[in-house]
C-alpha positions in Angstrom: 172.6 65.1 117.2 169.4 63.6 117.5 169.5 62.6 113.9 172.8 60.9 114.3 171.4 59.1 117.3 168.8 57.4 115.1 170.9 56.5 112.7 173.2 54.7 115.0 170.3 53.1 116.4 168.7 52.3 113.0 172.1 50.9 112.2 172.3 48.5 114.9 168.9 47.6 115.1 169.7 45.7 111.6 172.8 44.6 112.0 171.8 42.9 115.3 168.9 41.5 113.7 170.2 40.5 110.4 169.4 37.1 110.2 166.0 37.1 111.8 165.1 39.6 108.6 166.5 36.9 106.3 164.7 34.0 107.7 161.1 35.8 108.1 161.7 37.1 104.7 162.3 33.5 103.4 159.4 32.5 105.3 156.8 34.8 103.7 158.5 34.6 99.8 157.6 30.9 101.1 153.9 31.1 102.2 153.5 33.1 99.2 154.5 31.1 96.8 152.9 28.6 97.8 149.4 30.3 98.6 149.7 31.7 94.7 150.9 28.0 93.7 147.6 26.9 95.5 144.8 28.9 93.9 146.2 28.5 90.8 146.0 24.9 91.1 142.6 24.8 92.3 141.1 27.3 90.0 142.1 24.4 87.3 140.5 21.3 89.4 139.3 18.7 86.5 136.4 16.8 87.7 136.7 13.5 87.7 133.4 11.4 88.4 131.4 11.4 85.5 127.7 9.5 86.9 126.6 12.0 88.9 124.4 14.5 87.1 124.6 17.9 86.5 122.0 19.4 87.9 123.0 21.2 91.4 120.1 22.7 92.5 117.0 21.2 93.4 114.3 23.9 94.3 111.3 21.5 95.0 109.7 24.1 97.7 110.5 27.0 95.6 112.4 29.1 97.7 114.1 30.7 94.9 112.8 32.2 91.2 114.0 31.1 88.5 116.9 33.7 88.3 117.8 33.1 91.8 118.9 29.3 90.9 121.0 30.4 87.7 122.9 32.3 90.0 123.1 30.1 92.8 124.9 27.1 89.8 127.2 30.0 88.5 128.3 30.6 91.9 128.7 26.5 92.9 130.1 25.9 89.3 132.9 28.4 90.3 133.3 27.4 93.9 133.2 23.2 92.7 136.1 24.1 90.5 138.2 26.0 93.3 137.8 23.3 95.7 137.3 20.1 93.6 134.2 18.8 95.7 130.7 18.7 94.6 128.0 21.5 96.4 124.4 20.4 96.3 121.2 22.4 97.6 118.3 20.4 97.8 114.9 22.5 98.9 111.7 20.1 100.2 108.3 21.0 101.9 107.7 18.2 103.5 106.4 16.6 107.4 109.9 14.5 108.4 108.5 14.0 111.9 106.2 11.9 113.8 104.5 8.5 113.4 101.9 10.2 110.5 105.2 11.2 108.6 106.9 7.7 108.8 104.5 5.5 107.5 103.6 8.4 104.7 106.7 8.7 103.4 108.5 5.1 104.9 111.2 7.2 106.6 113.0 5.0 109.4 112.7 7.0 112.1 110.2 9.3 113.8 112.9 11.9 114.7 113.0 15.2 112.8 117.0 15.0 112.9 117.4 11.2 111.9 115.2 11.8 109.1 116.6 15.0 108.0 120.0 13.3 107.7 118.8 10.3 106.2 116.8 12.8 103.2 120.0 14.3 102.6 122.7 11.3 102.8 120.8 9.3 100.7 120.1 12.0 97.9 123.8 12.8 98.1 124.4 8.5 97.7 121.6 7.7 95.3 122.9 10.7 92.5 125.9 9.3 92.7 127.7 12.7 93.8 131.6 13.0 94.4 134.3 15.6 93.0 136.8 12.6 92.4 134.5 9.7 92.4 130.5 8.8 93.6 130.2 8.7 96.9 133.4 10.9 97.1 134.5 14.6 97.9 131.4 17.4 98.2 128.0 18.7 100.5 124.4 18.8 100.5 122.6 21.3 101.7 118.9 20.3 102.6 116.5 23.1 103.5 113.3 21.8 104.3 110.5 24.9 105.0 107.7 22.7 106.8 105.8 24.7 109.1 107.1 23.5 112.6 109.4 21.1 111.2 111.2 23.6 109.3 115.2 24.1 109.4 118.6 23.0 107.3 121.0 19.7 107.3 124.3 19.7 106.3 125.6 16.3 105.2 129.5 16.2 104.1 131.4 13.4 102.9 134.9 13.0 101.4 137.1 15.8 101.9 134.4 18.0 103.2 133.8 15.6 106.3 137.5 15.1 106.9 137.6 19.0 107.1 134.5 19.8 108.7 134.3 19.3 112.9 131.2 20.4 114.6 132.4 24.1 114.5 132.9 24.0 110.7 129.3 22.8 110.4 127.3 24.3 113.2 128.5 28.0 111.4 127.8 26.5 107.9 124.3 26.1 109.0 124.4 29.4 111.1 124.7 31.5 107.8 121.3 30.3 106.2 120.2 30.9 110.2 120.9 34.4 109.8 119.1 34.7 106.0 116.8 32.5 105.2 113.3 34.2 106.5 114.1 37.6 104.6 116.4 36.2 101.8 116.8 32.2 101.0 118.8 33.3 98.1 121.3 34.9 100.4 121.0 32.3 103.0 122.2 29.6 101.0 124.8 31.6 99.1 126.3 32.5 102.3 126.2 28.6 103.1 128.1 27.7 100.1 130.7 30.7 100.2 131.6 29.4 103.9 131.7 26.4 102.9 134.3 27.0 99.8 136.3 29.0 101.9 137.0 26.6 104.6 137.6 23.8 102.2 139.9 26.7 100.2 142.1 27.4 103.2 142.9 30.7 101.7 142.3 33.0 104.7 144.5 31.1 106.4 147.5 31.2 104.5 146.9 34.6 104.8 146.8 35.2 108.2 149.5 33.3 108.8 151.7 36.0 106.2 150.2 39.0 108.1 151.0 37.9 111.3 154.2 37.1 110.5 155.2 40.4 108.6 153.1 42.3 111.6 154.1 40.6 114.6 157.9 39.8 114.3 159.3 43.1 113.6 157.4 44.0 116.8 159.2 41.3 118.7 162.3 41.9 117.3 162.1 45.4 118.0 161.1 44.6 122.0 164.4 42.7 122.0 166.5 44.7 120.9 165.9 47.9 123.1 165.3 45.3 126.0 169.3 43.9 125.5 170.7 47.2 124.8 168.8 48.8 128.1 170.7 46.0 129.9 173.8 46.6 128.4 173.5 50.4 129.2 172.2 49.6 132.8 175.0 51.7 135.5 177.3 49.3 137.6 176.5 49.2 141.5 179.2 51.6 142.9 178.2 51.2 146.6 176.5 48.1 148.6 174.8 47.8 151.7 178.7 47.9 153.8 180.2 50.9 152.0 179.6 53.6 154.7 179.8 51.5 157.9 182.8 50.9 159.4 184.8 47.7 159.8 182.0 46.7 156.4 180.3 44.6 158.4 177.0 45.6 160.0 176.1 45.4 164.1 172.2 44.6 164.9 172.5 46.2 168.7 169.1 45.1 170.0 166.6 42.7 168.3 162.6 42.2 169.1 159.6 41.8 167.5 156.7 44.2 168.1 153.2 42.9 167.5 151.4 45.7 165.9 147.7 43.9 164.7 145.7 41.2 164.3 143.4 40.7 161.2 142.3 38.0 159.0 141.1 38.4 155.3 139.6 35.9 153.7 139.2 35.5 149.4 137.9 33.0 147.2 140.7 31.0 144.6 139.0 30.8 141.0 139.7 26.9 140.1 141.7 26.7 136.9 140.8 23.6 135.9 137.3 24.7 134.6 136.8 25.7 130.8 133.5 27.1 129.2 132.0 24.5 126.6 132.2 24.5 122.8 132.4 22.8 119.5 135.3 20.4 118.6 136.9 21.0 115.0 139.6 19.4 113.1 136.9 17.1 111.2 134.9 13.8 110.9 131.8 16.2 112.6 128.4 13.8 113.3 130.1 11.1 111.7 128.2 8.1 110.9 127.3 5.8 108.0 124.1 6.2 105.2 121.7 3.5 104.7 123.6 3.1 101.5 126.4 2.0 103.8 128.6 5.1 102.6 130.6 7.4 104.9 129.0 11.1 105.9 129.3 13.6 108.5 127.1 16.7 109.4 124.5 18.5 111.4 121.2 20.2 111.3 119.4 23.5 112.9 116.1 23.3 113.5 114.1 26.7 113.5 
């Protein structure tokens, strides 16, 4: 009996449901195909600026052995080719703060930040880097390992700054943050991986496939036994008039007794506040090189 009860209910479950199964299983055979359409046709990005050099990594403070860099331009060669922008990691040693370090070195500002964006904008501008052109689609990292001056820019430009906000870059720097004082290898590994997966967009074409094959059959499901509850609810067989005769009622005698007096008092949370944070969405620290050339970014200082 119980058996034939779930059938029944297995049976109408579908059939009531038929063409919400169809049109989430379009959707994901969709989001699929194109996801797998996608990484196929990044994994076969052609480069397309040809003055640029090379070269990727520039380990001037030697952070890294020599081992360390060959696998950090394996790992960029393969992400550069997923993503079509250019990765850089540029490594320096260097005072980028103060009156001293401005006339030493002819930066244009006494500010660690200003200077720290100008070292890595202007590396980025003056190689010539871009995916699709100079000037064009990529990231520098700079790490600079000064004592007291120490700590990492990020400079985007091309589809990196259209994709990265604040957010984006602010945990791009957080990951060599976590790594760099035990493992600089790590920490700028990490960098790039974030970085390639943001620009990939691969987690969240698959997110949005789990949450659809996890979420709507749940929602479906609460429908359905919520419409056929209502369906099964008893009809009303009696009302307030049924046992009192003549159906209508008679209030007798009508007063109001005061029982007590008391007063509580509470406070009302305003909804109008929000908590702070990053924007995202792109175009983060947006500004323009000395060159002249469009870049975003950040920096942490440690």
């Amino acid at each position: 009996m119980e058996n034939d009860f779930k059938r029944e209910a297995r049976k109408q479950y579908l059939h009531f449901f038929r063409f919400w199964f169809i049109i989430v299983g379009i959707l994901l055979a969709v989001t699929i195909l194109v996801t797998v359409v996608r990484i196929i046709t990044e994994n076969n990005m052609k480069r397309e600026n040809a003055q640029a050099p090379t070269e990727r990594v520039y380990d001037y403070a030697d952070m890294l052995t020599d081992e360390e860099e060959e696998k950090l331009r394996q790992l960029i060669a393969e992400k550069e080719a997923q993503i079509g922008c250019d990765l850089v990691l540029v490594t320096i040693c260097q005072p980028v703060e103060g009156r001293e370090a401005q006339e030493t070195y002819g930066y244009r500002s006494t500010s660690w930040e200003q200077n720290m964006q100008d070292i890595a904008d202007d590396f980025y501008d003056n190689n010539c880097y871009g995916f699709d052109a100079p000037y064009g689609d990529g990231a520098l990292i700079l790490d600079n390992s000064y004592e007291g001056q120490s700590g990492t820019h990020l400079s985007t430009s091309g589809k990196v700054f259209a994709r990265f906000g604040d957010y984006e870059i602010d945990q791009a720097l957080t990951r060599v943050d976590q790594y760099i004082e035990s493992d600089p290898y790590r920490a700028y590994s990490a960098c790039i991986n974030y970085i390639a997966d943001k620009m990939s967009g691969h987690g969240n074409s698959i997110g949005i496939v789990v949450l659809l094959a996890v979420f709507v059959p749940i929602i479906t499901a609460a429908i359905f036994v919520a419409t056929h509850l209502r369906s099964k609810e008893g009809q009303k067989t009696t009302t307030a008039t049924t046992y009192i005769a003549g159906g209508k009622p008679v209030m007798n005698q009508q007063r109001d007794d005061f029982i007590r007096k008391s007063v509580s008092q509470r406070r009302i949370q305003n909804s109008s506040s929000s908590g702070g944070g990053h924007s995202s969405g792109g175009h983060g620290g947006a500004h323009r090189s000395s060159g002249g050339h469009s870049h975003g970014g950040g920096s942490h200082r440690r």
